[in-house]
TORMIMI-903107 format. One line per field, with one value per atom (N, C-alpha, C, CB): atom name; x, y, z; residue number from 1. Coordinates in steps of 0.001 Angstrom, whole numbers, plus 500000, padded with zeros to 6 digits. Atoms other than C-alpha are relative to their C-alpha. Glycine has a CB too. Example, Ala and Ser with C-alpha at 12.3 -4.5 7.8 and 13.67 -1.06 7.14 Angstrom:
BEGIN
vexza <- c(N,CA,C,CB,N,CA,C,CB);
u <- c(500890,512300,500900,499008,499180,513670,499230,500414);
v <- c(498810,495500,501200,500027,498810,498940,501090,500462);
w <- c(500000,507800,500000,501246,499940,507140,500730,498585);
minu <- c(1,1,1,1,2,2,2,2);
//
This chain:
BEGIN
vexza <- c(N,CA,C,CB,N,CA,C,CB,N,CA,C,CB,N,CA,C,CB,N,CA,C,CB,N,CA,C,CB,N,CA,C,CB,N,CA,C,CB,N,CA,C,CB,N,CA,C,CB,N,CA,C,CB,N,CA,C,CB,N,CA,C,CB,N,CA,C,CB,N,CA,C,CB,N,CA,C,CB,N,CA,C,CB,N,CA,C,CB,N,CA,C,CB,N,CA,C,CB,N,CA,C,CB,N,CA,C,CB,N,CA,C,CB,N,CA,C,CB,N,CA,C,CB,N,CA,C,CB,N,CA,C,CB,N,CA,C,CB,N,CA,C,CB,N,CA,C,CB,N,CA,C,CB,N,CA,C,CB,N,CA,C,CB,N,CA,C,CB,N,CA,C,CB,N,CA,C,CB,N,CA,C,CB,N,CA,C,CB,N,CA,C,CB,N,CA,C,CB,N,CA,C,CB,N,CA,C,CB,N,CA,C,CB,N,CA,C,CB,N,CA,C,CB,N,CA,C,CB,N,CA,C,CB,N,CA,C,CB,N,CA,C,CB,N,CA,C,CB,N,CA,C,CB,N,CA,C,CB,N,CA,C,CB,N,CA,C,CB,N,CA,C,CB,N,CA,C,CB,N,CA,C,CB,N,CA,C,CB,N,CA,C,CB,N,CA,C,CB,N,CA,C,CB,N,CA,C,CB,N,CA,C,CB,N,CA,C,CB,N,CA,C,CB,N,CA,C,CB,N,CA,C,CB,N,CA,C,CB,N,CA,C,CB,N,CA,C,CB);
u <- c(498566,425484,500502,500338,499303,427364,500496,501022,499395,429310,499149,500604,500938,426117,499615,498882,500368,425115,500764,499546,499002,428422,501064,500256,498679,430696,500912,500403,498418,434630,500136,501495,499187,434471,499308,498968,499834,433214,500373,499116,498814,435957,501355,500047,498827,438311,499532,500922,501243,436852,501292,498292,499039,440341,500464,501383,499244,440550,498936,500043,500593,437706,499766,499084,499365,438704,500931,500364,499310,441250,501406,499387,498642,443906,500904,498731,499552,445316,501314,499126,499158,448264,501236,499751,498998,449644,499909,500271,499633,448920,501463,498703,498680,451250,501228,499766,498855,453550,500547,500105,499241,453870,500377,499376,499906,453655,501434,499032,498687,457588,500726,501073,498722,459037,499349,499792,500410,456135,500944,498773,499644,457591,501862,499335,498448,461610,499755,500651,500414,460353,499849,499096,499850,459435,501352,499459,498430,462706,500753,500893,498977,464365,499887,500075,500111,462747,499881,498577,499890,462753,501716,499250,498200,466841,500028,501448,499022,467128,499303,500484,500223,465066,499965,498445,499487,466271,499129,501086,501061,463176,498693,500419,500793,460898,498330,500732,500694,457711,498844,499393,500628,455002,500525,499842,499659,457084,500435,501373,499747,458115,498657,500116,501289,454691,499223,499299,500559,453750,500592,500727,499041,456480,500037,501386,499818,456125,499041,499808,501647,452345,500012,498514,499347,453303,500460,500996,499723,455285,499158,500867,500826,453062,498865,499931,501434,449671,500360,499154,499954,451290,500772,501053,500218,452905,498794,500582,501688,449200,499554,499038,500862,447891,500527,500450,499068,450413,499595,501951,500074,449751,498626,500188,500926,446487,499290,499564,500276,445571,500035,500787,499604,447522,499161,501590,500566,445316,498845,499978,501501,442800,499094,499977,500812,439806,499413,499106,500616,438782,498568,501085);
v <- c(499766,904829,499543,501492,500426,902878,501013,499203,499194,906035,500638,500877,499288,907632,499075,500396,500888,904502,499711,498921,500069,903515,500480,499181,499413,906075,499697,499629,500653,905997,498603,500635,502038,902377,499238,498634,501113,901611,500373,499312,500082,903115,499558,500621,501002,901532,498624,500458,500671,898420,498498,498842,500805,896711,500587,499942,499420,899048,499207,502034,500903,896759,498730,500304,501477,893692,499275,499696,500348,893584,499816,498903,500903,892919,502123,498963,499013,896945,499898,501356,499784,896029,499059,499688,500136,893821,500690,498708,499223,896403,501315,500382,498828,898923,498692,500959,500640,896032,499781,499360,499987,895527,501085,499357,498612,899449,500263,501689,499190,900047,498880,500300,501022,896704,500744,497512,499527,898217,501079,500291,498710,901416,499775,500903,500506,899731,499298,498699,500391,897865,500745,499547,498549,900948,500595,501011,499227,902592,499197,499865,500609,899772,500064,498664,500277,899290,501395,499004,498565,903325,499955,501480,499679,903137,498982,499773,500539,900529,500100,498655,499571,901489,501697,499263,498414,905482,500447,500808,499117,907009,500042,501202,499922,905885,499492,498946,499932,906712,498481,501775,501456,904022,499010,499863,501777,901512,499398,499611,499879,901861,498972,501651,499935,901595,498612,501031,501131,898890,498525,500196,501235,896506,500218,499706,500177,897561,499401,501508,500214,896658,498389,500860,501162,893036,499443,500128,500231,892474,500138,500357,499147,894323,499522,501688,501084,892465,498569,499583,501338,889105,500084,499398,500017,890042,500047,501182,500014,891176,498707,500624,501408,888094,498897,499262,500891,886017,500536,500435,499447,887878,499646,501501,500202,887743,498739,500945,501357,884531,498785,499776,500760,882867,500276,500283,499852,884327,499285,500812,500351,882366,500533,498614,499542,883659,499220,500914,501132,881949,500739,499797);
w <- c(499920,313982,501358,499761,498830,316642,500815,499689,499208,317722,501053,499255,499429,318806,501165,499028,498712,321088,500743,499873,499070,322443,500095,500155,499416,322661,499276,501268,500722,321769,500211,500713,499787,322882,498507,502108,501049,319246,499156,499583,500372,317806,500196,499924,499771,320204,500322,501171,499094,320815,501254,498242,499142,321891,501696,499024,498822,324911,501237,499989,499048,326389,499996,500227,499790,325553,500690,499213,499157,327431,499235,500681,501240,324520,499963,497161,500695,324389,500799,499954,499591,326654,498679,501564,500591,323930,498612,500020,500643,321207,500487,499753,499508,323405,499919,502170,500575,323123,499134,500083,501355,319602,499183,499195,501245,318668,500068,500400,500271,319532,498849,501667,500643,317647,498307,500384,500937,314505,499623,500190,500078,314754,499828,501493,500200,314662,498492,501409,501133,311791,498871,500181,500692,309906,499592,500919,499872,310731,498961,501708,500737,309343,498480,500404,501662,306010,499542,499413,500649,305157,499883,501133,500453,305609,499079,501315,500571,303650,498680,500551,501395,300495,500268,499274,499574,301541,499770,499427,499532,302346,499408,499941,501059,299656,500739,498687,499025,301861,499363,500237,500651,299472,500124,498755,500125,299292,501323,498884,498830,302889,500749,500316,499519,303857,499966,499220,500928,301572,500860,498136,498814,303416,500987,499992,497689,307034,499928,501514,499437,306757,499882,498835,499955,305785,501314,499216,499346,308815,501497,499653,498764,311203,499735,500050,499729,310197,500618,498397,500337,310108,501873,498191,498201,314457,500375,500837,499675,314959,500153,498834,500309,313641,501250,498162,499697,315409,502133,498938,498717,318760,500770,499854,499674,318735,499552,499830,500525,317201,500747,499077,499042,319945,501714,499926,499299,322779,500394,499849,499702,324442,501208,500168,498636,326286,500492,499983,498878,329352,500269,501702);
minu <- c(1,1,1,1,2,2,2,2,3,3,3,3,4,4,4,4,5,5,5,5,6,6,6,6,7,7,7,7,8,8,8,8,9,9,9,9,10,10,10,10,11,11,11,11,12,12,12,12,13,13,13,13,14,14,14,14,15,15,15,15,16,16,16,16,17,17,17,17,18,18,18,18,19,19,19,19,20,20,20,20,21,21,21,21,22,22,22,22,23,23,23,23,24,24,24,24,25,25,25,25,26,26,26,26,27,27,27,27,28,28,28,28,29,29,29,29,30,30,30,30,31,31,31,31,32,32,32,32,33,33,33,33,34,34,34,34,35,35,35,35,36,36,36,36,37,37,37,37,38,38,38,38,39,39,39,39,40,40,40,40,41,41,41,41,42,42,42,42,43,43,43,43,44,44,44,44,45,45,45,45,46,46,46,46,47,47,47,47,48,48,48,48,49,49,49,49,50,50,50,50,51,51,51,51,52,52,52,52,53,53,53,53,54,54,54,54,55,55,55,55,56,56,56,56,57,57,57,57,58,58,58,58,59,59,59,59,60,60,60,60,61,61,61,61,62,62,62,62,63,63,63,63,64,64,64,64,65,65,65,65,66,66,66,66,67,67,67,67,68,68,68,68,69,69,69,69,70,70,70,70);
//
């Protein structure tokens, strides 16, 4: 079991990569994103869910995809 050999770092493993400053960057626009698509299908938590995750893999991807390590 990984947890047992290395600790919380292999449950987080982006906090030593060096990449967790642009997760804290994308969690407030995720979290506006959300907001938006619950008002506009009025609160319907599944389907909410279903379409934030869409938008919010495909910044991820886009965020991190574009990173190169030296």
């Amino acid at each position: 079991m990984p947890i047992l050999q290395f600790g919380a770092k292999a449950l987080f493993p982006c906090s030593t990569s060096g990449t967790s400053g642009l997760f804290l960057a994308l969690r407030p626009l995720c979290v506006l994103i959300g907001v938006v698509f619950s008002m506009l299908l009025g609160g319907k938590l599944w389907l909410t869910a279903l379409l934030t995750s869409l938008p919010v893999f495909c910044l991820s991807w886009l965020a991190f995809s574009q990173r190169q390590v030296r």
